[in-house]
C-alpha positions as CSV (number, residue, x, y, z in Angstrom):
1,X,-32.9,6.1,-1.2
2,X,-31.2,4.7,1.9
3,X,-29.1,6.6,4.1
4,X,-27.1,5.2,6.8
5,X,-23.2,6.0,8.2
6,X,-21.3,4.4,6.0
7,X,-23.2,5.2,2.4
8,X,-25.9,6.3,0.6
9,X,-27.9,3.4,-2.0
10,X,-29.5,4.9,-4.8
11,X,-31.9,3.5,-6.8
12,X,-30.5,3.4,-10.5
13,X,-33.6,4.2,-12.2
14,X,-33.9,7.4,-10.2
15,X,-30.4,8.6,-10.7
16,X,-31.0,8.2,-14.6
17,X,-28.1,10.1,-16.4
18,X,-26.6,12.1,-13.8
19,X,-23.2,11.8,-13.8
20,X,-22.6,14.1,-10.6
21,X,-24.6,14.7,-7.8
22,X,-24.9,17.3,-5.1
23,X,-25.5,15.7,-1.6
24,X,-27.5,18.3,1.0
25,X,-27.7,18.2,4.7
26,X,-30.7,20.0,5.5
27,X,-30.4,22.3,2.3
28,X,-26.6,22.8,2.7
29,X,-24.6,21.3,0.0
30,X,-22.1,19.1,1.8
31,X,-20.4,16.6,-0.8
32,X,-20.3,16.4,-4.8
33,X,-19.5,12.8,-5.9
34,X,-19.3,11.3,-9.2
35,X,-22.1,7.9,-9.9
36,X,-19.9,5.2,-9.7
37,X,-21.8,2.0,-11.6
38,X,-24.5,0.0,-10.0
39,X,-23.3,-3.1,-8.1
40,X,-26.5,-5.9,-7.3
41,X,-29.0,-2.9,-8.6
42,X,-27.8,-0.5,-6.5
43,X,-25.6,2.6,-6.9
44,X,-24.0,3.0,-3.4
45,X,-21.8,6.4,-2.4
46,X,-19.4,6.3,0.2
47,X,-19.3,9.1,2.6
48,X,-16.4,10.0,2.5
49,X,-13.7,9.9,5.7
50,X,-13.0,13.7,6.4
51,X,-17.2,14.1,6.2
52,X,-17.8,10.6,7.9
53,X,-16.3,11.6,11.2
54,X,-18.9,14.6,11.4
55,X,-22.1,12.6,10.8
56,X,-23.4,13.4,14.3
57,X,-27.4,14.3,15.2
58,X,-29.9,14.4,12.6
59,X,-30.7,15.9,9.5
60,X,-32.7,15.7,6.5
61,X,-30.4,14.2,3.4
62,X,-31.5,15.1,-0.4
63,X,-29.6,14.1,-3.6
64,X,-29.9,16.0,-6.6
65,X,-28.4,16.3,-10.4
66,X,-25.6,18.7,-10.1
67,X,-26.3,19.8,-13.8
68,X,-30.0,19.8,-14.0
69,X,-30.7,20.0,-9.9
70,X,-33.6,17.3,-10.5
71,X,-33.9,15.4,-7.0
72,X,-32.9,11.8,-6.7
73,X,-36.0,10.0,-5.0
74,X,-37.3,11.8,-2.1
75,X,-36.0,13.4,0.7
76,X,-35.0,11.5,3.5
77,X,-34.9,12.4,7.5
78,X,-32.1,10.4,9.1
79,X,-30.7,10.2,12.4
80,X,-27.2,9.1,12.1
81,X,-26.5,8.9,16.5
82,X,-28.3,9.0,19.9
83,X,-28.1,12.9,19.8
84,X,-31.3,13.9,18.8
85,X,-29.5,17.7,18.0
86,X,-29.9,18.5,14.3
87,X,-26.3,18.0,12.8
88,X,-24.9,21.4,11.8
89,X,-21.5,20.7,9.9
90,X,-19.9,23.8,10.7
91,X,-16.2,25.1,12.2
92,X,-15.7,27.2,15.3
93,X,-16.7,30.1,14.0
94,X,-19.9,28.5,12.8
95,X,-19.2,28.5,8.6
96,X,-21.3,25.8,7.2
97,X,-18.7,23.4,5.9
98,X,-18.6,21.3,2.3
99,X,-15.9,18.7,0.9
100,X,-13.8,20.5,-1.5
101,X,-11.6,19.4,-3.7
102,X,-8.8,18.8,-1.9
103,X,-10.8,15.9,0.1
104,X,-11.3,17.8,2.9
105,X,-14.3,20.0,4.5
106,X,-13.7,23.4,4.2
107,X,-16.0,26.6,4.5
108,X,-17.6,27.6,0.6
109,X,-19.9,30.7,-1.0
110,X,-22.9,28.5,-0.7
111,X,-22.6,28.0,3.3
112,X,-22.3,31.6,4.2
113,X,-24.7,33.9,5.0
114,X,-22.6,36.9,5.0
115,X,-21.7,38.9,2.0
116,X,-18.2,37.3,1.5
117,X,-19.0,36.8,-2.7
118,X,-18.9,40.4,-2.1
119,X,-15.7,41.1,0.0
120,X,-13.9,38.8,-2.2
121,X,-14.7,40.9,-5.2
122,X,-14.0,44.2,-3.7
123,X,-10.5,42.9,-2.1
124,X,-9.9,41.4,-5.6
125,X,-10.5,44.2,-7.3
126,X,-8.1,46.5,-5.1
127,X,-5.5,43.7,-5.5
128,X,-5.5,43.9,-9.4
129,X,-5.3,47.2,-9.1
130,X,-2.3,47.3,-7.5
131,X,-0.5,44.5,-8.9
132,X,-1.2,46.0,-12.1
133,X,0.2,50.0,-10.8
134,X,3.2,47.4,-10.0
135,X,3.4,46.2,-13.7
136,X,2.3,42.7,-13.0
137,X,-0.5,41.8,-15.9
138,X,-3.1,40.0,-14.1
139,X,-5.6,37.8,-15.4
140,X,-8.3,35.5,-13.5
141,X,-8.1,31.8,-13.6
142,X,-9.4,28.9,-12.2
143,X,-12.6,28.3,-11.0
144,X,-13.2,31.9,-11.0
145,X,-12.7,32.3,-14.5
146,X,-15.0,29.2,-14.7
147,X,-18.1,30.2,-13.0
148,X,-17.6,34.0,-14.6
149,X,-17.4,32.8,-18.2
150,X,-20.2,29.5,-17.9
151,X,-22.2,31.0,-15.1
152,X,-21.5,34.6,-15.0
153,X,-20.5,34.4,-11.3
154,X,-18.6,33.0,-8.8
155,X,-19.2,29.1,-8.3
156,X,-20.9,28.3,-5.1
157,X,-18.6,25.4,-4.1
158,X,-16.0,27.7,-4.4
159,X,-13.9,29.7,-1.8
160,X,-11.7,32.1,-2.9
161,X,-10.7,33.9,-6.1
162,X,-7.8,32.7,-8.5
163,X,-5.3,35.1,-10.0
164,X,-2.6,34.5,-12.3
165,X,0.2,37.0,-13.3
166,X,2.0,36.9,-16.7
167,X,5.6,36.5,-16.2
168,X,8.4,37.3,-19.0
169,X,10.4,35.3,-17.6
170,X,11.5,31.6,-18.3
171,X,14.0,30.6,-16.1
172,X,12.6,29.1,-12.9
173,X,15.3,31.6,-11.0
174,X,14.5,35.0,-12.7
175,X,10.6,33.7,-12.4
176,X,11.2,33.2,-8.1
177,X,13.1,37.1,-8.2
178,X,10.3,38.2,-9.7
179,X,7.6,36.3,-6.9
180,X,9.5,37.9,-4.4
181,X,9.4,41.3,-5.7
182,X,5.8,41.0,-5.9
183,X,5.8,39.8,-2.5
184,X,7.6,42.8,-1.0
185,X,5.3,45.3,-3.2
186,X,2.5,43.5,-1.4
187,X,3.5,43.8,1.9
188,X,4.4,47.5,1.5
189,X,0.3,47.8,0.3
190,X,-0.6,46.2,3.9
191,X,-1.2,42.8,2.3
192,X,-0.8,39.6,4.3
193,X,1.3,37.4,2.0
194,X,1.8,33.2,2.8
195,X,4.2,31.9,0.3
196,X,3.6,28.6,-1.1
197,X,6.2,27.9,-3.5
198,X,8.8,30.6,-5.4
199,X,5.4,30.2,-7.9
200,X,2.2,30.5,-5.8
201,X,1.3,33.0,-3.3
202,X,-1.7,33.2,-1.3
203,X,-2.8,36.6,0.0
204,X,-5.0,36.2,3.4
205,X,-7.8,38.5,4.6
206,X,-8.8,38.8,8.2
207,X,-12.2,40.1,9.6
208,X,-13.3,42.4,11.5
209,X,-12.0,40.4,14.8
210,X,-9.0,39.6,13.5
211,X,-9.7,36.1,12.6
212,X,-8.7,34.5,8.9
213,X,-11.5,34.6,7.2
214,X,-10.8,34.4,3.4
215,X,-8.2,34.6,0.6
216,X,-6.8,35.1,-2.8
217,X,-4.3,32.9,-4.8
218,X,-1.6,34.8,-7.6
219,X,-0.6,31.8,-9.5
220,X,2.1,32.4,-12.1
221,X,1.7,31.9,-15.6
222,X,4.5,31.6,-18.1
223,X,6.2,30.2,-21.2
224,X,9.0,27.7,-21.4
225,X,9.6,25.7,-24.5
226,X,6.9,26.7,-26.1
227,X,4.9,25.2,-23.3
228,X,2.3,27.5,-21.1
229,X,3.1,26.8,-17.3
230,X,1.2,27.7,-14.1
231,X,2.3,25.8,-11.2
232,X,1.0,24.2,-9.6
233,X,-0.4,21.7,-12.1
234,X,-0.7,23.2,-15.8
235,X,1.9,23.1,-18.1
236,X,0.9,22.3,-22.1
237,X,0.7,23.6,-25.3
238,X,-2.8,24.4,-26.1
239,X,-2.8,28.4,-24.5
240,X,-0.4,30.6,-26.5
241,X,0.6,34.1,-25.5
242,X,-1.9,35.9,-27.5
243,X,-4.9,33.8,-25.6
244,X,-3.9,35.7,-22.4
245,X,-2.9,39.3,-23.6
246,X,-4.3,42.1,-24.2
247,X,-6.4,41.1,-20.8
248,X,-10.3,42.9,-20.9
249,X,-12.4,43.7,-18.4
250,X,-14.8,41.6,-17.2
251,X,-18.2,42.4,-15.0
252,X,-18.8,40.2,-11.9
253,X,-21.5,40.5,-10.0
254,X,-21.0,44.4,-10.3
255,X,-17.2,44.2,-10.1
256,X,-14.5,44.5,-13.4
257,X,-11.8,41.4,-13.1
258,X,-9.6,41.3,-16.0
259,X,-10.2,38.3,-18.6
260,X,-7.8,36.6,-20.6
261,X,-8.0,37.5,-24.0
262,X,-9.7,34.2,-25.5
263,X,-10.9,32.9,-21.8
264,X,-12.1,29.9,-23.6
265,X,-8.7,28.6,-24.4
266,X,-7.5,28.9,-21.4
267,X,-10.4,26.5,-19.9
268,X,-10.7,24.2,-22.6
269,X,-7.0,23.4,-21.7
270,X,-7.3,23.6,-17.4
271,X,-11.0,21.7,-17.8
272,X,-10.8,19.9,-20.6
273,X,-13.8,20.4,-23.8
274,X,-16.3,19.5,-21.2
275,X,-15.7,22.9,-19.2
276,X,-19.4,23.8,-19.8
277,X,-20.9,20.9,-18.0
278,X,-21.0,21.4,-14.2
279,X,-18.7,19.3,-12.2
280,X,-18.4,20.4,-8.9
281,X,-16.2,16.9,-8.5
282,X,-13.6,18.2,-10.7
283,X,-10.1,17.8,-9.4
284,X,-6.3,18.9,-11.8
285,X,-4.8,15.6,-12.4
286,X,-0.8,16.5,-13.4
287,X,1.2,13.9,-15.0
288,X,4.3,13.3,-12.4
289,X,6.3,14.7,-14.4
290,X,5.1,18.0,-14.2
291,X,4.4,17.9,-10.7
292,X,8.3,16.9,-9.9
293,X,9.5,19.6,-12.5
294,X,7.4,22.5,-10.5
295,X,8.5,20.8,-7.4
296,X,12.4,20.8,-8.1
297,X,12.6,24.6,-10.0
298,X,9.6,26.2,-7.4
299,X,9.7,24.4,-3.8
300,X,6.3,23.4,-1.9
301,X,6.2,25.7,1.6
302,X,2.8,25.2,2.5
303,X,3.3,21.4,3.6
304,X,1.1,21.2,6.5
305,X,-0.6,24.8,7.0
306,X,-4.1,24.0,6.4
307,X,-4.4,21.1,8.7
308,X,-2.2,23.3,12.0
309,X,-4.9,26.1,10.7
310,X,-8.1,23.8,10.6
311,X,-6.8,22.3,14.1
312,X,-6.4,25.3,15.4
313,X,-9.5,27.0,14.6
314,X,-11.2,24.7,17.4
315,X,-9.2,26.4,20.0
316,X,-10.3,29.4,21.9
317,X,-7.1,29.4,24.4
318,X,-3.8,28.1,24.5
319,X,-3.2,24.6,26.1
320,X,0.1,23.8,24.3
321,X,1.1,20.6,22.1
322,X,2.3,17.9,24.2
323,X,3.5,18.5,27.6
324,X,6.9,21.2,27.4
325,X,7.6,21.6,31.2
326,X,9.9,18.5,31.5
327,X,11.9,20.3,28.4
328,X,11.6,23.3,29.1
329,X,12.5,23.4,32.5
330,X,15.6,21.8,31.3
331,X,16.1,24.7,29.1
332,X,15.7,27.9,31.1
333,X,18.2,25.9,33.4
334,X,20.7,26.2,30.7
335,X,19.7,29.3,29.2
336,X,22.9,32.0,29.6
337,X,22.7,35.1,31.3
338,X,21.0,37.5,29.0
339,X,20.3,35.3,26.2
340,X,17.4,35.5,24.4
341,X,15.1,32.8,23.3
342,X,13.2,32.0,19.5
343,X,10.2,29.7,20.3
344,X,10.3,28.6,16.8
345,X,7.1,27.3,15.6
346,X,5.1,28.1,18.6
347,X,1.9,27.1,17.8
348,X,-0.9,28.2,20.2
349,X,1.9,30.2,22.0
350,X,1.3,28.3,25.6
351,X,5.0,27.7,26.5
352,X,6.6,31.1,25.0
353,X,4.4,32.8,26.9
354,X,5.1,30.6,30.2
355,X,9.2,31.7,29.3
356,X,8.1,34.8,29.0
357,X,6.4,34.9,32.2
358,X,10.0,33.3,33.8
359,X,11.6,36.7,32.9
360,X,12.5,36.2,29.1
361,X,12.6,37.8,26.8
362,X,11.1,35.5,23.8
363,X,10.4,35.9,20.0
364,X,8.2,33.2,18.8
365,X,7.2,32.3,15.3
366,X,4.7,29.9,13.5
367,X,3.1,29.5,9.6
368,X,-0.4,29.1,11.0
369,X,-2.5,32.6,11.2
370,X,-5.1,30.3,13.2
371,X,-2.3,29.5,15.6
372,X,-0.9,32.9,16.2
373,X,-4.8,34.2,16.2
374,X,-4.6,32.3,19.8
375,X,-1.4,33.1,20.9
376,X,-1.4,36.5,21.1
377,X,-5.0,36.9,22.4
378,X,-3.5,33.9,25.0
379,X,-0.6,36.4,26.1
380,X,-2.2,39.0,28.0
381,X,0.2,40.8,29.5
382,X,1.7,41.5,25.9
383,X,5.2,40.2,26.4
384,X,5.9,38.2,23.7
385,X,6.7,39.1,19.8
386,X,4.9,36.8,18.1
387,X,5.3,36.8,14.6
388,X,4.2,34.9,11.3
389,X,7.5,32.8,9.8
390,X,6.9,30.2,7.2
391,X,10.0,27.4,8.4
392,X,9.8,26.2,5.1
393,X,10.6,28.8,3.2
394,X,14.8,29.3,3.7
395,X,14.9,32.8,2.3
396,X,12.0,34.1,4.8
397,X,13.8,32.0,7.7
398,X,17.1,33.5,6.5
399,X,15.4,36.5,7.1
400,X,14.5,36.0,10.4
401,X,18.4,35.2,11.0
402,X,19.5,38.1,9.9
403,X,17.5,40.4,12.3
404,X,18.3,37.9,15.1
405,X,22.3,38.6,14.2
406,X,21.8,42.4,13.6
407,X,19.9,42.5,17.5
408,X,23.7,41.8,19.1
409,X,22.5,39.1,21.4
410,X,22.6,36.0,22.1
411,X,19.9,33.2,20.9
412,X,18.9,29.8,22.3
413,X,16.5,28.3,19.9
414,X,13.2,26.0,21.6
415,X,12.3,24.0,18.9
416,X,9.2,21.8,20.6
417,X,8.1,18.8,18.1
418,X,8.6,21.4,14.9
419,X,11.2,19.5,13.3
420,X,9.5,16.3,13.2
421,X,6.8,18.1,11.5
422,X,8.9,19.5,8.3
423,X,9.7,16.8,5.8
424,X,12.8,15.5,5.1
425,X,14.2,18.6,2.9
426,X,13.0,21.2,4.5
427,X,14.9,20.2,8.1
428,X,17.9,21.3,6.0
429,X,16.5,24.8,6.0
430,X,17.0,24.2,10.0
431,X,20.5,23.0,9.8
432,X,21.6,26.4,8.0
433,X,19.6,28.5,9.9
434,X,20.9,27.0,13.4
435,X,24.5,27.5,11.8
436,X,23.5,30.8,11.0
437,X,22.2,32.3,14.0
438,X,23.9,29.9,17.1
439,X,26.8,32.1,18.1
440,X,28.9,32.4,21.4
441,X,27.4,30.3,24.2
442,X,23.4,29.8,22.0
443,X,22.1,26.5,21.6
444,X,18.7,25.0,20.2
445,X,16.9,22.1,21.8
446,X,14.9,19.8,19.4
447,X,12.1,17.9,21.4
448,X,10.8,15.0,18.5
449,X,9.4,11.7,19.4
450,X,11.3,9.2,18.5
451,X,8.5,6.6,17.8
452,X,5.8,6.4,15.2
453,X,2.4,7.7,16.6
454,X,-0.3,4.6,17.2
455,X,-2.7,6.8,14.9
456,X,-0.3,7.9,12.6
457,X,-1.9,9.1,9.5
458,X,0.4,11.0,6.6
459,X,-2.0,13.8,6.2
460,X,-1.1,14.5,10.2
461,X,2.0,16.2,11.1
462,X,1.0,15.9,14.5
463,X,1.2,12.3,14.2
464,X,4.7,12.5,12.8
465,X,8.2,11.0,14.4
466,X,11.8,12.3,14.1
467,X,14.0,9.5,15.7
468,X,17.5,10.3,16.4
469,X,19.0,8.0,14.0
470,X,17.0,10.2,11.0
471,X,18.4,13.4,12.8
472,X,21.8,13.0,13.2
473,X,22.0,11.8,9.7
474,X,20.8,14.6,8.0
475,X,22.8,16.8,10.0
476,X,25.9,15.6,8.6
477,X,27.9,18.1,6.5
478,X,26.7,21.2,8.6
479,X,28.9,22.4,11.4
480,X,26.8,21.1,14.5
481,X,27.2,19.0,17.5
482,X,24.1,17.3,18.0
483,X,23.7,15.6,21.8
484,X,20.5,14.0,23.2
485,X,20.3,15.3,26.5
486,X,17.3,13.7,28.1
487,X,14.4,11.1,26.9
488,X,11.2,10.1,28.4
489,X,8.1,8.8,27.4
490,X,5.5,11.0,26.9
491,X,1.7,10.4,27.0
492,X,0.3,10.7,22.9
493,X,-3.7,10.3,23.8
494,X,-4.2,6.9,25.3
495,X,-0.8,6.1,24.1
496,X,2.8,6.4,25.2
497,X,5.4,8.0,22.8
498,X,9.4,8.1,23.3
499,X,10.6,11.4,23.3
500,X,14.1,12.6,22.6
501,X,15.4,16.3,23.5
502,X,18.7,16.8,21.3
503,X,20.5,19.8,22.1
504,X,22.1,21.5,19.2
505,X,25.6,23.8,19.3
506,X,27.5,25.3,16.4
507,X,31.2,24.1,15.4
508,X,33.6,25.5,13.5
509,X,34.2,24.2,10.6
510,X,32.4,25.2,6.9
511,X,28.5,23.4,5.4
512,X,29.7,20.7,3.1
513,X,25.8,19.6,3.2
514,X,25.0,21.2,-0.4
515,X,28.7,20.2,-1.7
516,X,28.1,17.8,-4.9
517,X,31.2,16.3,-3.5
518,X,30.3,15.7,-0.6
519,X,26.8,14.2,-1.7
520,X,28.5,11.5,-3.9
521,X,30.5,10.4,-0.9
522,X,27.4,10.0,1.1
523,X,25.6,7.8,-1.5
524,X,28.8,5.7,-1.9
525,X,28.6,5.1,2.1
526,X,24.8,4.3,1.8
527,X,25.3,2.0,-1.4
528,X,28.2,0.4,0.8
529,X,26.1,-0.3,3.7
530,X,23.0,-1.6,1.9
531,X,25.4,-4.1,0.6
């Protein structure tokens, strides 16, 4: 075996049937990979880019059969840099870190060496309680159910546990009601609820120091057509009603989940037949189809939040996104008499709590946990409320309006490189909400670059633009007056960025944005101009 930065070569006669291997740093599983074929006699993995980037110092690299855990060839002691430091692939908070299977490292069961197999268990077992003293029949899914019914426990590569409600309901609208009942239940319980679509939510437990430190998915499961659904990706015909209800209990590891009445259907259909062979490579591969149909009835709000939460796990104290003081300066200039300002999507909280220290009083709001984690431990004095807010979902924004209205005051809105960071449809949740809450002399101020970042990568949002052109465009059909007030060019690591500051003021007038009307003129105008 050879082992160098850019891939490990195999020797064919030592892999022999494996079909997945396990790839260990020093005894730490670190990457599963599927054998590709042999090329020239030799079977060559490609480290892959997220893991790549981290090979740094030294350690000692073992392959071995996922299945059978028979050891490809002998170990081998590698050195992949001048730092002679043995390379420990772990996050700030030292979790040993693995490639899951969303292509991207992540903290697992098999790196920890706390009891969080444990925690997850107890905190899923209190969860199904209540959702069930709520009415909500729960069953487990996923990998969970995987490693509980093949390995009777929880998979090592894993890092959570998967829950799935059975919903009556077929109707996407009736099905998103019933989500946000459940959601409100929850959060009366104490729970800390993200939302990732009217379909999927995530519940998030903290330690001990207040950090994020593990979680739980409720997936929905129901019928339509016939057809069992449970967005994200699963929507078929092989699991009928009566493979999921009655629900029994199941022991793990000393805890009782509920099962799905024929568990095995259930994974033959999420797996496929070969369920009982080990695959830690394994990855749900929707048709389109089903992806754009869960899409369009359900929404996606989680765009982005695990990248802003892996970024910023690193920090330990706020130093702000960009540079703000140009902007911002311009803003408090402007700001009326008594107004009171939304920071919205804050991030580590640097420049609310800098408005705050002017005299303001501020409100500020992000979807990252990790990001709020340093902002308030940041804000020493206490001044600001900073609170969790998911932009992308319009009824928890909405939300957020309607206490800002009820309050009496006026708002001016500091929106610094957020919008440039939502996608294309969910900047129309902004457009409402900026109608909704900009009354009397409030304004917002949109800070977006207004050229493409020389790294951009799509996986980024911090590589994302927003030029003016895009903005002003979207914004037609709401009642706004969008003015760039300034532009500069900001330094964007060894590179130069044009920014853009747009300042944003209600009109009178009514939205026309969602009028089917309005959207057929619109497409006539674009048709007309492309010819």
């Amino acid at each position: 075996m050879k082992v160098s930065r850019d891939k490990i070569v195999l020797d064919p006669f030592s892999v022999e049937d494996a079909e997945v291997v396990d790839v260990r740093f020093d005894g730490h599983r670190v990457w599963s990979a599927s054998v590709p074929y042999a090329t020239d006699g030799e079977i060559a993995l490609t480290w892959p880019k997220a893991l790549r980037t981290r090979l740094v110092g030294s350690t000692t690299v073992t392959v071995t059969d996922s299945v059978t855990q028979r050891m490809m060839d002998t170990a081998v002691d590698v050195r992949f840099t001048r730092k002679r430091e043995r390379l420990e692939l772990v996050d700030g908070r030292g979790r040993w870190l693995a490639m899951t299977k969303w292509d991207r490292l992540g903290p697992v069961l098999d790196g920890r060496d706390d009891d969080l197999g444990a925690t997850l268990l107890v905190n899923g077992k209190l969860l199904v309680d209540d959702l069930e003293a709520a009415g909500h029949e729960t069953y487990i899914v996923g990998g969970t159910l995987l490693g509980v019914v093949r390995d009777g426990g929880l998979l090592p590569h894993d890092d959570d546990l998967d829950l799935a409600f059975y919903c009556h309901a077929e109707n996407a609208l009736d099905i998103g009601l019933e989500s946000y009942r459940m959601e409100r239940m929850l959060q009366q319980r104490g729970y800390t609820v993200i939302r990732h679509s009217l379909a999927h939510l995530e519940i998030e437990f903290f330690n001990d120091a207040g950090e994020p430190d593990h979680y739980i998915d409720i997936f929905t499961g129901f019928f339509r057509d016939g057809l069992y659904c449970q967005p994200f990706a699963l929507r078929g015909e092989e699991v009928r009603p009566e493979d999921l209800l009655p629900t029994h209990p199941r022991d793990v590891e000393g805890v009782d989940l509920p099962e799905p009445a024929n568990p095995e259907a259930w994974l033959s259909y999420a797996y496929g037949p070969g369920w009982r062979v080990p695959d830690p490579t394994f990855k749900f591969i929707s048709p389109k189809s089903t992806l754009n149909r869960f899409e369009a009835w359900f929404g996606v709000f989680n765009r982005g939040r695990v990248y802003w939460d892996k970024r910023y796990l690193e920090y330990e104290r706020a130093i702000g996104f960009g540079d703000a003081n140009r902007p911002m300066r311009r803003f408090l200039r402007d700001l009326p008499a008594n107004a009171r300002i939304l920071d919205l999507g804050c991030g580590d909280g640097r420049w609310a709590t800098e408005m705050s220290a002017a005299g303001h009083r501020v409100t500020a709001v992000d979807y990252s946990h990790e990001a709020l984690r340093v902002a308030r431990a940041s804000d020493v004095e206490d001044r600001v409320d900073f609170r969790y807010l998911n932009i992308n979902d319009r009824a928890a924004l909405f939300e957020l309006g309607s206490w800002m209205l009820g309050t009496g005051d006026e708002w001016c809105v500091f929106a610094h490189h957020t919008p440039q960071a939502l996608t294309r449809g969910n900047r129309q949740n902004l457009f409402l909400f900026f109608d909704l809450v900009l009354r009397g002399r409030g304004f917002a101020d949109i800070i977006s670059d207004e050229t493409l970042s020389a790294v951009y990568e799509r996986g980024k949002p911090s590589t994302w633009h927003l030029p003016l052109a895009w903005m002003l465009r979207e914004a037609e059909g709401h009642p706004l007056d969008l003015r760039r007030i300034d532009s500069w060019k900001r330094r964007d690591g060894r590179h130069f960025r044009r920014t853009n500051n747009v300042r944003v003021r209600r009109t009178t007038g009514r939205i026309e944005a969602g009028d089917r009307a309005y959207i057929r003129a619109r497409n006539e105008r674009e048709k007309q101009n492309r010819e």
